[in-house]
LOMIZA-425249 format. One record per residue (C-alpha): residue in one letter; x, y, z. Coordinates in pm, whole numbers, plus 50000, padded with zeros to 5 digits. Example, Ala and Ser with C-alpha at 12.3 -4.5 7.8 and 13.67 -1.06 7.14 Angstrom:
2
A512304955050780S513674989450714
# end
This chain:
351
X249311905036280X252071878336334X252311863936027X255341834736120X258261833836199X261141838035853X258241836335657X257431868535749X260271886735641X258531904735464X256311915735552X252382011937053X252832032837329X255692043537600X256632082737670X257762093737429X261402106837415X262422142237219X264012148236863X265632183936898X262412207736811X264902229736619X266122193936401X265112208836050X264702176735910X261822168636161X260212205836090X258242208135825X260092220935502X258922258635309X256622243835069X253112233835136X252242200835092X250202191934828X248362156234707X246472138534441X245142110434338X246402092133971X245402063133791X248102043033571X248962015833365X251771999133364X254011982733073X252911950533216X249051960933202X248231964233555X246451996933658X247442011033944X246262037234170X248742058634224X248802084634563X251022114934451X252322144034726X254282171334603X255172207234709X252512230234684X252002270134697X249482282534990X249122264035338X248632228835407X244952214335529X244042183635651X241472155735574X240172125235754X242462095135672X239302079035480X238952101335209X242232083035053X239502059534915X236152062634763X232872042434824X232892009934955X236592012035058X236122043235233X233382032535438X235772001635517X238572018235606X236602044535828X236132010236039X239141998736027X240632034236181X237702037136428X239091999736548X242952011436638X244152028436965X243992064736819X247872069636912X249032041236714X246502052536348X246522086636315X243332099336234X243972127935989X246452133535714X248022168535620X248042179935274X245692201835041X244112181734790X244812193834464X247242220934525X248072240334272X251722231034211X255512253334308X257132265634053X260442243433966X261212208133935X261962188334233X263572152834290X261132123534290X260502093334529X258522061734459X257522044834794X256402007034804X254111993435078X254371965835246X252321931335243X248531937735232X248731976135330X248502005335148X249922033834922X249302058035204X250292035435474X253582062135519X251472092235479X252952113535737X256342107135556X254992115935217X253522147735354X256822157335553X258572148735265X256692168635010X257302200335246X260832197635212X260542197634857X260362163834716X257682148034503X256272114534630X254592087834436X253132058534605X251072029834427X248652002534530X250351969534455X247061954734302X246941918534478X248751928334776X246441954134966X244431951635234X241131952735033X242081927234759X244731907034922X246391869734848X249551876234638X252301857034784X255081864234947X257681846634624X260051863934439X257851858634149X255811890334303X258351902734365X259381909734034X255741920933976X256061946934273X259251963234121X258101963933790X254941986333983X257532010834070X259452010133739X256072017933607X255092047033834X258752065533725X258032057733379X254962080733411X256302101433673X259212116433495X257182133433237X255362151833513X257202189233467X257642188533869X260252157733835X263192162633776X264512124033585X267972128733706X266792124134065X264862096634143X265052067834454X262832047334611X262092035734963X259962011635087X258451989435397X258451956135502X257671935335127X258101970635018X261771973635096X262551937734883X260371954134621X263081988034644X266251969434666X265141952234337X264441981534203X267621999434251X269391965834141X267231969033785X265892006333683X269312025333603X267192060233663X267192051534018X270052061934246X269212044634564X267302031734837X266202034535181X264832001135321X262491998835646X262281966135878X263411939335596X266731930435402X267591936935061X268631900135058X268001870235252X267771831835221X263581836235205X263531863134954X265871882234670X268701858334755X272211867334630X270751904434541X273871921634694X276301915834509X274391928834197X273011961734367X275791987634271X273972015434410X273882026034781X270942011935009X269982026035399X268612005535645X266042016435917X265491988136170X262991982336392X264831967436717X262171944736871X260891936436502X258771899136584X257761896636227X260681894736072X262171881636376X266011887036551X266991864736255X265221892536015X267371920536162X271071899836154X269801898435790X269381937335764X272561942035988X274591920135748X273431935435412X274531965935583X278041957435631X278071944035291X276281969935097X277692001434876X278822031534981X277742051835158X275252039535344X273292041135695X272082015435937X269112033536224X268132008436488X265462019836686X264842004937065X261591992637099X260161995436801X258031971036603X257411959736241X254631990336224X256032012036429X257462035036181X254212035935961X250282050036006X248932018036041X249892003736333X246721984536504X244131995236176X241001972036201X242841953936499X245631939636249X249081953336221X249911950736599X253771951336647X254321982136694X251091987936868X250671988537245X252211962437450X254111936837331X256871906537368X260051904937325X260961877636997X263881862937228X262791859937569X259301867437550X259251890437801X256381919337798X257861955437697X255461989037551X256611998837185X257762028837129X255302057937121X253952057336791X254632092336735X258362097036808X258422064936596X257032080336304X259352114436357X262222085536338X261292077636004X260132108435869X263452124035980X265672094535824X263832093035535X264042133235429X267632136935589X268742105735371X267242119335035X268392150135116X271842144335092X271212113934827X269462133634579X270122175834628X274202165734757X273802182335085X276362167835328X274662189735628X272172158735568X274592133735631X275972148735917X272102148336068X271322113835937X274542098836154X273362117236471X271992096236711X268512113736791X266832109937039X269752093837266X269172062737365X266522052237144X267842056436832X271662045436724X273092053536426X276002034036218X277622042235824X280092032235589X281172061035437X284132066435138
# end
């Protein structure tokens, strides 16, 4: 799915390299993992459905991808799966539906999806992160999925996307799990815009961690920086042809130009999807799939296996809210390393 060239800011498979089996931030965590499915309503009026993982007593299951939706949507997705290369769209996801709940509170993360995808389209990272003691909420942006797509890519939705999010803490923090002092956000592709607003507007939040799109560019959320006082990280995907080489300067800059601290995690041969479970779904979502070119030459390369792509992320994304939100600087130290050499490299601005 190339969806053009700027335009598209906002929006697989080599051998794979290793990540250090031992790396506790790619292990699972103590705590089962746990999900449910919510239904809200925002300030704004717009019901959401809201995917919720969280860490759970007992031992984790597993369910076919699917049974995220009911009816007509399951049936639709089940086609769409059965149409991608099985090692780009996993298949299954791991958590027990309807856990009962661990004892204590825990810190809470909202996740945003990108452009026509889904609330589960980072599964495996809500699971992982749920395991290492996090609770995860994730809505449908209503307009923007893949079901009931043709909101546009303006910083009018934008603003509707964020307030989503805003929403989903609102009803979030009275869940005795969630713990309101701790809260951030991370996001994907449109998702990622949608977090850097948020952190710029909703004072509960305390950061963000963006994947494959700026916090600010000329095309969307321009001049954001300089009123985002909290700290954003950056995962980019290296060969990224949706948001093209002039997509990543974008990322590199607000990098350089962000709050402290903050992280910047290129990975080599990755694509737009490669860090997500959708990669190829119904024959859509392609970079990041499979074979592909490269934006500045053109010439043919293989995208990262899918699954050392998606330990990338999942290992960023817990190591990062690790040390953002339970002040553990063992997680910094791990979210600087460079793992695994010579596909991943790792830059900060620390104090």
């Amino acid at each position: 799915m190339r969806l053009g060239l700027l335009a598209l800011l906002l929006v697989g498979c080599s051998a794979p390299s290793q990540i250090d089996a031992g790396d506790p931030f790619l292990n699972r965590g103590p705590y089962a993992s746990g999900s449910r499915q919510l239904s809200i309503t925002t300030d704004a009026g717009r019901t959401l459905p809201v995917e919720v993982w969280y860490p759970a007593t007992g031992t984790t299951s597993s369910f076919p991808v699917e049974e995220f939706e009911d009816g007509a949507r399951r049936t639709q997705l089940a086609s769409w799966i059965s149409q991608a290369p099985e090692a780009c769209t996993p298949r299954t996801a791991h958590s027990t539906r309807d856990a009962p709940a661990a004892e204590g509170t825990f810190p809470l993360l909202v996740f945003s999806h990108c452009t026509e995808c889904f609330r589960f389209s980072l599964h495996t990272v809500a699971e992982h992160l749920a395991s290492h003691g996090f609770v995860v909420a994730a809505p449908d942006h209503v307009g923007n999925t893949r079901f009931d797509g043709g909101a546009p890519l303006t910083n009018a939705f934008l603003e509707v996307r964020a307030s989503d999010i805003s929403g989903v803490i609102d009803s979030m923090s009275g869940n005795s799990q969630v713990d309101p002092a701790r809260i951030a956000v991370f996001g994907h592709s449109f998702g990622a815009v949608t977090t850097a607003k948020v952190v710029e507007r909703d004072p509960r939040v305390r950061g963000g961690f963006l994947i494959a799109a700026p916090a600010d560019s000329p095309i969307l959320n321009a001049g954001a920086l300089p009123r985002i006082t909290k700290p954003l990280s950056f995962l980019l995907a290296m060969e990224d042809n949706s948001i093209s080489f002039l997509g990543n300067e974008f990322i590199r800059d607000n990098f350089t130009k962000g709050q402290r601290p903050t992280w910047l995690i290129e990975v080599e041969n990755a694509g737009h999807w490669s860090p997500s479970d959708i990669a190829g779904l119904g024959g859509s979502y392609l970079p990041g799939c499979g074979d592909g070119a490269r934006d500045l030459d053109g010439g043919v390369f293989t995208y990262v296996d899918n699954e050392l792509g998606r330990q990338i992320t999942k290992r960023s994304v817990a190591a990062w809210a690790t040390f953002l939100l339970k002040d553990d600087a063992a997680a910094a130290t791990a979210l600087s390393a460079e793992t695994p050499t010579g596909v991943v490299h790792v830059r900060s601005r620390r104090p």
